[in-house]
KEROZA-404868 format. One record per residue (C-alpha): residue in one letter; x, y, z. Coordinates in steps of 0.1 Angstrom, whole numbers, plus 5000, padded with zeros to 4 digits. Each point is the difference from the previous one (the first is absolute). Example, Ala and Ser with C-alpha at 12.3 -4.5 7.8 and 13.67 -1.06 7.14 Angstrom:
2
["a",[5123,4955,5078]];
["s",[5014,5034,4993]];
//
This chain:
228
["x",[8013,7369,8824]];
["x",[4981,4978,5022]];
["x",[4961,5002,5006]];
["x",[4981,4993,5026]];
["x",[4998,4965,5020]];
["x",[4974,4979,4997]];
["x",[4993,4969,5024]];
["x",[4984,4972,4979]];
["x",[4983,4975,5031]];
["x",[4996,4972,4975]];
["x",[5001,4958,5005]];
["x",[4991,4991,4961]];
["x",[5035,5002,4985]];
["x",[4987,5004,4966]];
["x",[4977,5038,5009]];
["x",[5034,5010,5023]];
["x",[5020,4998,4964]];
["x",[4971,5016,4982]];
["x",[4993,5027,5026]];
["x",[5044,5004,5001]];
["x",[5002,5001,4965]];
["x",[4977,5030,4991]];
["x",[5006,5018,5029]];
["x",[5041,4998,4988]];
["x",[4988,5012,4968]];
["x",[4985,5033,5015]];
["x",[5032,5006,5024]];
["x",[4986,4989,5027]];
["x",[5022,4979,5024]];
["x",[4978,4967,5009]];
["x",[5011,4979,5034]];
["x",[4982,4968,5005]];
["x",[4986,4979,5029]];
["x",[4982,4965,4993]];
["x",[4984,5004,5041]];
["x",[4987,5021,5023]];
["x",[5021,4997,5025]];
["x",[5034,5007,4976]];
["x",[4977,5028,4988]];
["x",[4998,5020,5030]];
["x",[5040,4996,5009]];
["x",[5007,5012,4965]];
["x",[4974,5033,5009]];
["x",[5024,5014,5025]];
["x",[5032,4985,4985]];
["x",[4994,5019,4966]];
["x",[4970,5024,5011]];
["x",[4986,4998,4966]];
["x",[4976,5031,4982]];
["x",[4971,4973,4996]];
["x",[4989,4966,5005]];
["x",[4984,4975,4974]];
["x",[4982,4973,5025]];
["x",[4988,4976,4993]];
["x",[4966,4985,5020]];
["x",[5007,4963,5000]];
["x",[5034,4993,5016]];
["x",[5015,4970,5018]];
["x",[5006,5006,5039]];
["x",[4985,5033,5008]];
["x",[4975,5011,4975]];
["x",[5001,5035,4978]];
["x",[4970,5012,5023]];
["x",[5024,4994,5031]];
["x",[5029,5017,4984]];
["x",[4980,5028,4988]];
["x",[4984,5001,5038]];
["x",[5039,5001,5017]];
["x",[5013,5027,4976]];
["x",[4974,5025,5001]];
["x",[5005,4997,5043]];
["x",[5035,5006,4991]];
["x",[5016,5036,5002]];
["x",[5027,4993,4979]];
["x",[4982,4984,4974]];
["x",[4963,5011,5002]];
["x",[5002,5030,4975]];
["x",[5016,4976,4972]];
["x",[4968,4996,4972]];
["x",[4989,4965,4996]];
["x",[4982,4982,4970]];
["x",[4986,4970,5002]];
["x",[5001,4971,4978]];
["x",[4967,4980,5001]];
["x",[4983,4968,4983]];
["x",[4968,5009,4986]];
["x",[4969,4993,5024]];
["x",[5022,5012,5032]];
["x",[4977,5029,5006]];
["x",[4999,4994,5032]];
["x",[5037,5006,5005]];
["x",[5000,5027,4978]];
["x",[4975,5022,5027]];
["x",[5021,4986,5027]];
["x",[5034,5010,4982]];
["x",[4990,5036,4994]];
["x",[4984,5008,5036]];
["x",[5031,4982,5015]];
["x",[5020,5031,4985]];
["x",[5009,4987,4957]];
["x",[5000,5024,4975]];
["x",[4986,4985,4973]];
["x",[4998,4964,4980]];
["x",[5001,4977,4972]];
["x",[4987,4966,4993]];
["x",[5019,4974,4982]];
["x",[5002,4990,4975]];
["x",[5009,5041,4991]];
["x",[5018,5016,4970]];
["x",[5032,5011,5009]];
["x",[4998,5036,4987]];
["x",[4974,5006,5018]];
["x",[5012,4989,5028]];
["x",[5032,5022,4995]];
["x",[4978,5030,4995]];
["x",[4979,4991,5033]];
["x",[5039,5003,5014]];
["x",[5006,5029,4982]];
["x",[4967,5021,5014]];
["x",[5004,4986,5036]];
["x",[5036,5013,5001]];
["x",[4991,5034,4988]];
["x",[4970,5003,5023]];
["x",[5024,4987,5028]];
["x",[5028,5030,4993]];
["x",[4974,5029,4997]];
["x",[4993,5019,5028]];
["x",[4970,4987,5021]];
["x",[4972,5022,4988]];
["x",[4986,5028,5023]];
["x",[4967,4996,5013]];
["x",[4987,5033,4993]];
["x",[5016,5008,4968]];
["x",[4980,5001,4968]];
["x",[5000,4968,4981]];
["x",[4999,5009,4960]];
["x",[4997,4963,4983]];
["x",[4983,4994,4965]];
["x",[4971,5031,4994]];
["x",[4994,4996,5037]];
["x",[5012,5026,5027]];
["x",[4996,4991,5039]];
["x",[5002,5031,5025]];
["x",[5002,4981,5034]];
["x",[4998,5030,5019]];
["x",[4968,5012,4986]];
["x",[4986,4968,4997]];
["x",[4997,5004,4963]];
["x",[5002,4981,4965]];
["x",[5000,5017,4967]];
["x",[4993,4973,4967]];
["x",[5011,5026,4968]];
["x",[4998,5028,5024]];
["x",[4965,4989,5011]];
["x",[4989,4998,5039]];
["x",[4991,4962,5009]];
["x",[4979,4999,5032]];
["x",[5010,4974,5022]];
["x",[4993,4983,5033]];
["x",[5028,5008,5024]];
["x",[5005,4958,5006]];
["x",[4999,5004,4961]];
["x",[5025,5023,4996]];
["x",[5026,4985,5027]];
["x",[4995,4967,4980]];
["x",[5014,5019,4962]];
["x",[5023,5017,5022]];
["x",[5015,4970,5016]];
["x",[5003,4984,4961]];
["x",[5011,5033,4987]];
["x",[5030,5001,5021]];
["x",[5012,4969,4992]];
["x",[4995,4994,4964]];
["x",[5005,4964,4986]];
["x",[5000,4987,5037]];
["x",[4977,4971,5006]];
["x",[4979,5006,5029]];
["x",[4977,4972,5014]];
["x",[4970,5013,5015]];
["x",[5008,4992,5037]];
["x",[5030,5022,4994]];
["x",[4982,5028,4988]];
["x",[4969,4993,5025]];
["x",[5029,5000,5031]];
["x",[5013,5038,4984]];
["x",[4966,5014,4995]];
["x",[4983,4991,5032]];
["x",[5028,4989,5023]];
["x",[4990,4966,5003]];
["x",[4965,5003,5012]];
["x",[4984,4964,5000]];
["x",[4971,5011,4986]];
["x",[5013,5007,4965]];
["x",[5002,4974,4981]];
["x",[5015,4987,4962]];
["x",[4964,5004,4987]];
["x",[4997,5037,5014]];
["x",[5032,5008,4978]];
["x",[4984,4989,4969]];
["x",[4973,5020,5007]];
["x",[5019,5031,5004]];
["x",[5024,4989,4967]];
["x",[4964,5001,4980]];
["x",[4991,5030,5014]];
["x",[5029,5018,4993]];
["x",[5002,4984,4960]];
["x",[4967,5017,4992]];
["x",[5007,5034,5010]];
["x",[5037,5000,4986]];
["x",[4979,4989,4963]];
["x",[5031,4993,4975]];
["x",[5031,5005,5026]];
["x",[4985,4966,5020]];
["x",[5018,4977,4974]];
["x",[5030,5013,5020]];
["x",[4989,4983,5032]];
["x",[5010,4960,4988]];
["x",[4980,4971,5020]];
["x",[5027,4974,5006]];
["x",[4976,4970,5003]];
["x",[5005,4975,5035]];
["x",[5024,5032,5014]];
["x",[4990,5035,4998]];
["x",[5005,5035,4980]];
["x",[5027,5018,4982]];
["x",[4999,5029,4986]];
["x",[5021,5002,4965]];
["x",[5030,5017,4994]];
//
C-alpha cells in the first residue's frame, strides 16, 4: 500500500540516493528534483504531502522556491523541511518566516531525519487546533479562555504578553518558531517590538513555569520550540 509522497529538491546526487533510500525503507514514495526550477513543475505535477528543500540550489535558490510555493494556493499548505549547511542561520530565520515548517542541517542522520518527516506529517493531518480549547501537554494544562495555566494542578501567574507567548508554543508543539514570527502573532507587527523584547518575555515566562520551562527549547541563531 503506498505511503505518502515526498518531494526530495536535491542537486548532490549522492544525499538524493541517501535521502531516497531510507525514505523507501519506511514506505514512503520519494520523487526527486536536482533544481529548483524542475522542483516546482514536479509540485503541481505530483502534488506531493511534503517537501525536503534544499537551501543551496543552482538557478533559483531553495529560499526562492520556498518564497513561490507558499504564494501558491495549490501548493502553499504542503509542509516543507529544509536542508541546510551548518552556519546558514541566516537562511534558516528567513526559511521559517517565509512559511517552512521546520529544518535540518547537513551533514544529518537519516533517522532522524525520517522521524522529523514522520512528526511533520502527523502534525500536518491533525486537525488545526482550536484557539480556545484547553491545551493538556506534559503536567501543564492551558485554559485560553480563562487566561489560565495549571503546572501539577498549581495556578502560574502570568503576564497576558506572557501567556499569549506559551500559548502560541503550546499550540504548536515541536514547531520552530523564530522570534519575528512569534513577535508578528503576539503584537501584530508593531515596530516597536523587537527580537530582544521576545527574549525578555521567554525569561520571564521560564521562571514562573519553575521545572515545566525545560519544555520551552531555545533554538540558538532561529527562535523557540516547544517539545513534543
Amino acid at each position: 500500500m503506498a505511503r505518502e509522497k515526498i518531494l526530495v529538491i536535491e542537486d548532490e546526487e549522492e544525499i538524493q540516493e541517501l535521502v531516497g533510500y531510507n525514505l523507501a525503507k519506511q514506505g514512503y514514495r520519494a520523487i526527486r528534483a536536482e533544481t529548483g526550477e524542475e522542483g516546482l513543475r514536479l509540485v503541481h505535477r505530483e502534488l506531493p504531502d511534503l517537501i525536503l528543500l534544499d537551501l543551496m540550489l543552482p538557478g533559483i535558490d531553495g529560499l526562492e522556491v520556498c518564497r513561490a510555493l507558499k504564494r501558491d494556493p495549490e501548493a502553499q499548505q504542503i509542509p516543507i523541511i529544509m536542508l541546510t549547511a551548518k552556519g546558514e542561520e541566516s537562511d534558516i530565520v528567513t526559511g521559517l518566516e517565509l512559511g517552512a515548517e521546520d529544518y535540518v542541517t547537513k551533514p544529518f542522520s537519516p533517522r532522524v531525519l525520517v522521524a522529523r518527516i514522520r512528526a511533520l506529517l502527523r502534525r500536518s493531518a491533525a486537525s488545526p487546533p482550536d484557539d480556545e480549547e484547553v491545551i493538556r501537554v506534559h503536567e501543564m494544562v492551558i485554559h485560553p479562555g480563562r487566561h489560565e495555566v495549571l503546572v501539577k494542578s498549581k495556578p502560574v501567574p502570568l503576564t497576558l504578553t506572557e501567556f499569549r507567548v506559551l500559548h502560541l508554543l503550546a499550540r504548536r508543539p515541536g514547531w520552530v518558531l523564530t522570534r519575528y514570527q512569534i513577535a508578528n502573532e503576539i503584537h501584530g507587527g508593531e515596530d516597536v517590538v523587537t527580537d530582544r523584547s521576545v527574549d525578555v518575555q521567554i525569561v520571564g515566562l521560564r521562571k514562573k513555569l519553575g521545572p515545566a520551562a525545560r519544555y520551552i527549547e531555545t533554538i540558538r541563531g532561529v527562535g523557540y520550540r516547544f517539545k513534543e
